[in-house]
Backbone bond lengths (Angstrom), bond angles and torsions (degrees), N, CA, C in turn:
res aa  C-N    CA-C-N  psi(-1)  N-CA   C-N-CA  omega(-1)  CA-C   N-CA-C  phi
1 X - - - 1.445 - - 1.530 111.70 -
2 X 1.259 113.65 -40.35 1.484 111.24 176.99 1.720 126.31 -72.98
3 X 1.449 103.68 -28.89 1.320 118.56 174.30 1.647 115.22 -76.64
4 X 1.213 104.73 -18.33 1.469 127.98 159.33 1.832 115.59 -69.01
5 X 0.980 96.24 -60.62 1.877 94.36 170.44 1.029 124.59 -81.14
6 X 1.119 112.98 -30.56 1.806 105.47 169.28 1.885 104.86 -75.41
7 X 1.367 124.72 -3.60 1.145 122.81 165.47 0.988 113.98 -73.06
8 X 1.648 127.15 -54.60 1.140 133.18 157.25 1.635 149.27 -36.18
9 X 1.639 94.25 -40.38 1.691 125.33 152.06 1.496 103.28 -56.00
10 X 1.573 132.65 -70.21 0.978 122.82 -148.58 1.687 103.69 -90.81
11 X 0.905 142.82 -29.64 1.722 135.61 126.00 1.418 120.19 -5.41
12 X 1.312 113.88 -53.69 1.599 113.81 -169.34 1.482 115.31 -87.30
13 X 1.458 103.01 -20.44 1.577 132.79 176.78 1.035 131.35 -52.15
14 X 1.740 95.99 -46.57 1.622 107.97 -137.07 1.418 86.18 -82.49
15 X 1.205 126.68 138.54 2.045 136.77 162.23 0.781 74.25 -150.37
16 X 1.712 145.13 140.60 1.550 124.04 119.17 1.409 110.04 -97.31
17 X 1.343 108.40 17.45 1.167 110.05 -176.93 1.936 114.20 -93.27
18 X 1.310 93.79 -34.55 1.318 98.28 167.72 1.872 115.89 -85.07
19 X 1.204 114.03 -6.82 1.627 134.27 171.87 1.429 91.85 -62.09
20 X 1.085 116.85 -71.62 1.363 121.20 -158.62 2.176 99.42 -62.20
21 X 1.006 79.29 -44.00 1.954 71.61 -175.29 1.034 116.14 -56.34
22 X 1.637 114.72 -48.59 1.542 119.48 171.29 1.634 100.64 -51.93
23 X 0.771 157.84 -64.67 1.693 163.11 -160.79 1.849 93.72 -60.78
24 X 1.319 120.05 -57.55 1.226 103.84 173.41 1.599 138.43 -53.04
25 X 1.759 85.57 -33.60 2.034 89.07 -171.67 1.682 95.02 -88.23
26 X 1.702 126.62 -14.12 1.387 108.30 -166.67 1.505 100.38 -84.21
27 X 1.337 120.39 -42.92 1.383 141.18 171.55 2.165 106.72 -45.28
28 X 1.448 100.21 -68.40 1.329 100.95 170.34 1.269 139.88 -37.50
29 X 1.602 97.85 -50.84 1.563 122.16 161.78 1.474 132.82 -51.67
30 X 1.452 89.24 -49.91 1.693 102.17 177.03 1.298 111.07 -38.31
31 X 1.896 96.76 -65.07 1.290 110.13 -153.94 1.742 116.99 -67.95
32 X 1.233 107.66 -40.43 1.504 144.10 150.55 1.610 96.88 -10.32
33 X 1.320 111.29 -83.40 1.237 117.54 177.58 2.352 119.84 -31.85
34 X 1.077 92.88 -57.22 1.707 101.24 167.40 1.402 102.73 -61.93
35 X 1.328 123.62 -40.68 1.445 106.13 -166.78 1.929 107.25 -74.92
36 X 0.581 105.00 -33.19 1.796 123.59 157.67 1.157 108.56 -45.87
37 X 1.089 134.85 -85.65 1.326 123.57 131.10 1.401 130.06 48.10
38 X 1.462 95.82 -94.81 1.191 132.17 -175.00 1.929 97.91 -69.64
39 X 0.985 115.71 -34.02 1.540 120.42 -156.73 1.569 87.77 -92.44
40 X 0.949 108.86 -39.07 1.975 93.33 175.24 1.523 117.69 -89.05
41 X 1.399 128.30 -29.77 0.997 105.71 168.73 1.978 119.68 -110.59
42 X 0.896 98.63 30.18 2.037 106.45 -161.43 1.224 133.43 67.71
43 X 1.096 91.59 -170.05 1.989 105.82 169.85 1.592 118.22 -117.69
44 X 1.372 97.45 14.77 1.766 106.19 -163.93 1.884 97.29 -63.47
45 X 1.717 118.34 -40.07 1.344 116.24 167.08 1.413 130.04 -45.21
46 X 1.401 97.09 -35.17 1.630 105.48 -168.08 1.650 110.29 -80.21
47 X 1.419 97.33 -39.29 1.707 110.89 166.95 1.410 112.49 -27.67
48 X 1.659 95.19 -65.52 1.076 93.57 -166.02 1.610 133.91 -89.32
49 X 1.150 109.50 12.22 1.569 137.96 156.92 1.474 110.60 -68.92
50 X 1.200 99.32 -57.05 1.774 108.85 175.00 1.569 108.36 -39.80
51 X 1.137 85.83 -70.65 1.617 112.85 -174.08 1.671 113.47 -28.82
52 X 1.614 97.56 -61.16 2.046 133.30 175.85 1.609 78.47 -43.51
53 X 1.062 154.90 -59.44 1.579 133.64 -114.73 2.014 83.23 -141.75
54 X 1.453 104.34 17.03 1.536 96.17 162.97 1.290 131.08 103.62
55 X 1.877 98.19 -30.01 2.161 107.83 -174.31 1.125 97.60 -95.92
56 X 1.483 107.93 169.30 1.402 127.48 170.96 1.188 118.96 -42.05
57 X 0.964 127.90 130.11 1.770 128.01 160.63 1.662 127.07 -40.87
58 X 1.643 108.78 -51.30 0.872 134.97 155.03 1.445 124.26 -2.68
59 X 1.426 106.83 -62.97 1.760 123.11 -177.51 1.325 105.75 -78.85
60 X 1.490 132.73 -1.79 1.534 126.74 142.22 1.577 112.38 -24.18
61 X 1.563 102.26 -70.13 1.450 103.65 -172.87 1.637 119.42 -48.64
62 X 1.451 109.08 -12.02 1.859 107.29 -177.40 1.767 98.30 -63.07
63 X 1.586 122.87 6.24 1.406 94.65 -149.36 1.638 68.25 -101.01
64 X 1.382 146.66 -9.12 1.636 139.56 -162.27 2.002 80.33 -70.84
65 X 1.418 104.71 -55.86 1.532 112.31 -153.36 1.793 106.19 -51.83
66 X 1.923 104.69 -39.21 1.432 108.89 -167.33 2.030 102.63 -89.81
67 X 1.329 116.95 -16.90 1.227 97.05 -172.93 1.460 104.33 -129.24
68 X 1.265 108.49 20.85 1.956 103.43 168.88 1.427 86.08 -135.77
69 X 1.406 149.38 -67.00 1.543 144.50 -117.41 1.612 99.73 -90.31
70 X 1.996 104.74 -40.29 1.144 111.39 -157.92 1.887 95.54 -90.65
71 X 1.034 126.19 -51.92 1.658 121.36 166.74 1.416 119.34 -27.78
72 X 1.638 118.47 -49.30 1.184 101.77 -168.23 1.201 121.92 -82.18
73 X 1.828 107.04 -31.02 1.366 114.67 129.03 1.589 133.56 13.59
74 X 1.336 85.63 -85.80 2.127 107.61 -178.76 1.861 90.92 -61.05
75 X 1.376 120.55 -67.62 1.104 111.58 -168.04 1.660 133.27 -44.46
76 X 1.531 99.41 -43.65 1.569 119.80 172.26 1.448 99.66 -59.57
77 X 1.800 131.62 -43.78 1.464 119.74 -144.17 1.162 119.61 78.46
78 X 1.164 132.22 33.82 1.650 132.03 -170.36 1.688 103.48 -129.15
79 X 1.154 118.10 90.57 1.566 132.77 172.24 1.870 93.80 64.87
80 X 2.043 88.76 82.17 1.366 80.99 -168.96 1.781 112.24 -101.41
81 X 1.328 96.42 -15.32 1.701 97.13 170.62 1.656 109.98 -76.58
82 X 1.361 109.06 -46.12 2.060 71.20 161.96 1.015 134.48 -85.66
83 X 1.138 124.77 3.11 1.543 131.79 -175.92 1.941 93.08 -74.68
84 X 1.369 117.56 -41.52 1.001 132.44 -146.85 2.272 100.08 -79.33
85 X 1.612 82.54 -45.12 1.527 88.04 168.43 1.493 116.75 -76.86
86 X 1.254 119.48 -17.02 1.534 115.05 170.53 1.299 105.74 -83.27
87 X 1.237 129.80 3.81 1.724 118.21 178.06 1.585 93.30 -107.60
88 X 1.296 119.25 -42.06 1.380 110.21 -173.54 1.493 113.45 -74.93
89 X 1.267 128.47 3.57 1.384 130.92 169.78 1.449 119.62 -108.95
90 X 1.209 95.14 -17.99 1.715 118.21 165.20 1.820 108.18 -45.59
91 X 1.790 86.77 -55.53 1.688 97.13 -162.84 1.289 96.71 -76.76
92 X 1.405 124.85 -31.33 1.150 117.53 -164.65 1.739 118.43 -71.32
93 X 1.332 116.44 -11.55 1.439 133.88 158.27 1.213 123.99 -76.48
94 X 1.321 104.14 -40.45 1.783 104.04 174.19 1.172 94.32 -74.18
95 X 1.707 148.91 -24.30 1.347 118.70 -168.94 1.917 96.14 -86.45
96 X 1.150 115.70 -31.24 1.885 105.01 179.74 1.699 99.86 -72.66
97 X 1.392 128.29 -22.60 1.548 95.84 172.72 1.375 131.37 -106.12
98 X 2.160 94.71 4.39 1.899 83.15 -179.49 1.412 88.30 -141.35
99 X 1.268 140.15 21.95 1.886 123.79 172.92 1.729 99.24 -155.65
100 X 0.978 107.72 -5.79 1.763 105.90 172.58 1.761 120.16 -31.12
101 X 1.295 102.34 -26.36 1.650 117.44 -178.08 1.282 97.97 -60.04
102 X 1.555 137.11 -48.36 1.447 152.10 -105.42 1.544 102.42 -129.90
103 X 1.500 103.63 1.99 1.712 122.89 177.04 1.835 107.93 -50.29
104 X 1.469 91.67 -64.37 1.744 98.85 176.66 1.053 114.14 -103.64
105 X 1.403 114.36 42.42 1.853 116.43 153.75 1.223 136.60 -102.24
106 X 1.301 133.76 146.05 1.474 121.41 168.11 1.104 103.94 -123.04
107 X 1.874 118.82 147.57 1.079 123.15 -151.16 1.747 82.86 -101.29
108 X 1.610 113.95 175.04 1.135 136.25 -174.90 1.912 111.67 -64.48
109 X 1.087 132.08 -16.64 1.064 113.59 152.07 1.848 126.71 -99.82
110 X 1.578 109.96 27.22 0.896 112.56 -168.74 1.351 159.39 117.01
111 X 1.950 94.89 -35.27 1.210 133.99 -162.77 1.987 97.83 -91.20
112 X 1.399 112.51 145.61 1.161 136.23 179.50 1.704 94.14 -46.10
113 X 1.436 121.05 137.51 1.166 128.14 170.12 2.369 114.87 -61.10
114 X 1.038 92.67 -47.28 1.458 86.64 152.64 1.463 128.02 -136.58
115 X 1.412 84.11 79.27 1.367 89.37 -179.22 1.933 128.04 -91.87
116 X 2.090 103.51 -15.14 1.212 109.52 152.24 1.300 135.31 -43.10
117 X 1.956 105.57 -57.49 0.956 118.39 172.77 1.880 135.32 -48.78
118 X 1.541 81.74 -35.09 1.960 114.04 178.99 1.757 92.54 -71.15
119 X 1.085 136.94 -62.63 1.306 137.50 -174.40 1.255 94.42 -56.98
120 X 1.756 151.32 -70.19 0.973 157.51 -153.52 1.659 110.21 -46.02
121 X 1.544 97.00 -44.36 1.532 119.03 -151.05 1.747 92.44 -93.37
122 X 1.277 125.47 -67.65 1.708 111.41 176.28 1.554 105.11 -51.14
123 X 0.865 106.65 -50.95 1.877 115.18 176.89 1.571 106.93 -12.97
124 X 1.798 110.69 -63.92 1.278 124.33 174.04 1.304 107.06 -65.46
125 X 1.360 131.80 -19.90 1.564 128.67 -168.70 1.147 113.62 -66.62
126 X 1.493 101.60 -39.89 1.367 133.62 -157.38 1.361 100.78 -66.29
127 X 1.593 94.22 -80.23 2.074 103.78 178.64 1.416 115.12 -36.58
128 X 1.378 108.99 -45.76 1.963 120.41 -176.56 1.103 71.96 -66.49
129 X 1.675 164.53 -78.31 1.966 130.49 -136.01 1.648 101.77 -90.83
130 X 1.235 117.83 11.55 1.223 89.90 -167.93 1.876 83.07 -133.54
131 X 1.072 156.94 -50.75 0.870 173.88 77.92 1.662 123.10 169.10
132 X 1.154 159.72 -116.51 1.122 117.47 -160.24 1.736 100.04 -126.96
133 X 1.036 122.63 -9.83 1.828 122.01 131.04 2.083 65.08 103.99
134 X 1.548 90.70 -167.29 1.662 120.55 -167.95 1.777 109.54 -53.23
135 X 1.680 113.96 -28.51 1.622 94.52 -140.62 1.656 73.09 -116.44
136 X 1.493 124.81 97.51 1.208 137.93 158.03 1.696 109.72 -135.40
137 X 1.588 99.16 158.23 1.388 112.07 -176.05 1.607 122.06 -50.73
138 X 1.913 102.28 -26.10 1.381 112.87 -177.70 0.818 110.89 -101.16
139 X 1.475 132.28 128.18 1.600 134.03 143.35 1.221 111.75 -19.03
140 X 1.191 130.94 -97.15 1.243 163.40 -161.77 1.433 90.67 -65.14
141 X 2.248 90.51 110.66 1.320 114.24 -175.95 1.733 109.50 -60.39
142 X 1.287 102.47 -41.49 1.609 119.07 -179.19 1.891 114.29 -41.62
143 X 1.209 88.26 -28.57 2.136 105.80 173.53 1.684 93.30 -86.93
144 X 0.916 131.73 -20.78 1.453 115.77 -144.56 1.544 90.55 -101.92
């Protein structure tokens, strides 16, 4: 009986095609949101973090490319495995210039000290291996 309903479950289940979209717009969105963010109040902070630890200021602005250009990107389906590695390398910079401390911490209910960031960052791993499947803006898988 059970091997029977979970037949039935996994029958009614199976999209991975719509799996993957949901993963794009929740992932897209998320990140989307910071890059917004970023668009109302700047990168003049991040500059100057850069700056503290020696690089150009300049590459502040990579964060417009990793948390507005490349999300909407993921969301649309339009060149979504690199879009997908430019968000997950995105985060992976904001975690060496503003929570790197927070590597071997756990926060007070338990949870991995960056463990947002850790979800954020396979998150993009994920979409870049899996990439943006049937339900994108482009026909043409070769865009997708």
């Amino acid at each position: 009986m059970l091997a029977k309903l979970n037949t039935a479950f996994t029958r009614a289940t199976d999209h991975p095609d719509f799996g993957k979209l949901l993963l794009r717009l929740t992932f897209g969105i998320l990140i989307l949101f910071h890059g917004v963010a970023k668009i109302e109040n700047g990168v003049g902070w991040i500059a100057k973090m850069l700056q503290a630890d020696g690089l150009p200021g300049f590459i502040a602005y990579g964060t417009y490319i990793g948390e507005v250009i490349a999300p909407v990107l993921i969301i649309l389906g339009i060149f979504t495995r690199p879009a997908a590695l430019v968000m997950a390398f995105n985060i992976l910079v904001a975690v060496f210039l503003v929570v790197a401390g927070k590597f071997f911490t756990v926060t007070d209910v338990g949870a991995w000290g960056l463990e947002g960031e850790a979800l954020y960052f396979f998150g993009g791993l994920v979409i870049m291996f899996l990439g943006s499947g049937r339900y994108s803006v482009m026909k043409n898988p070769a865009l997708r």
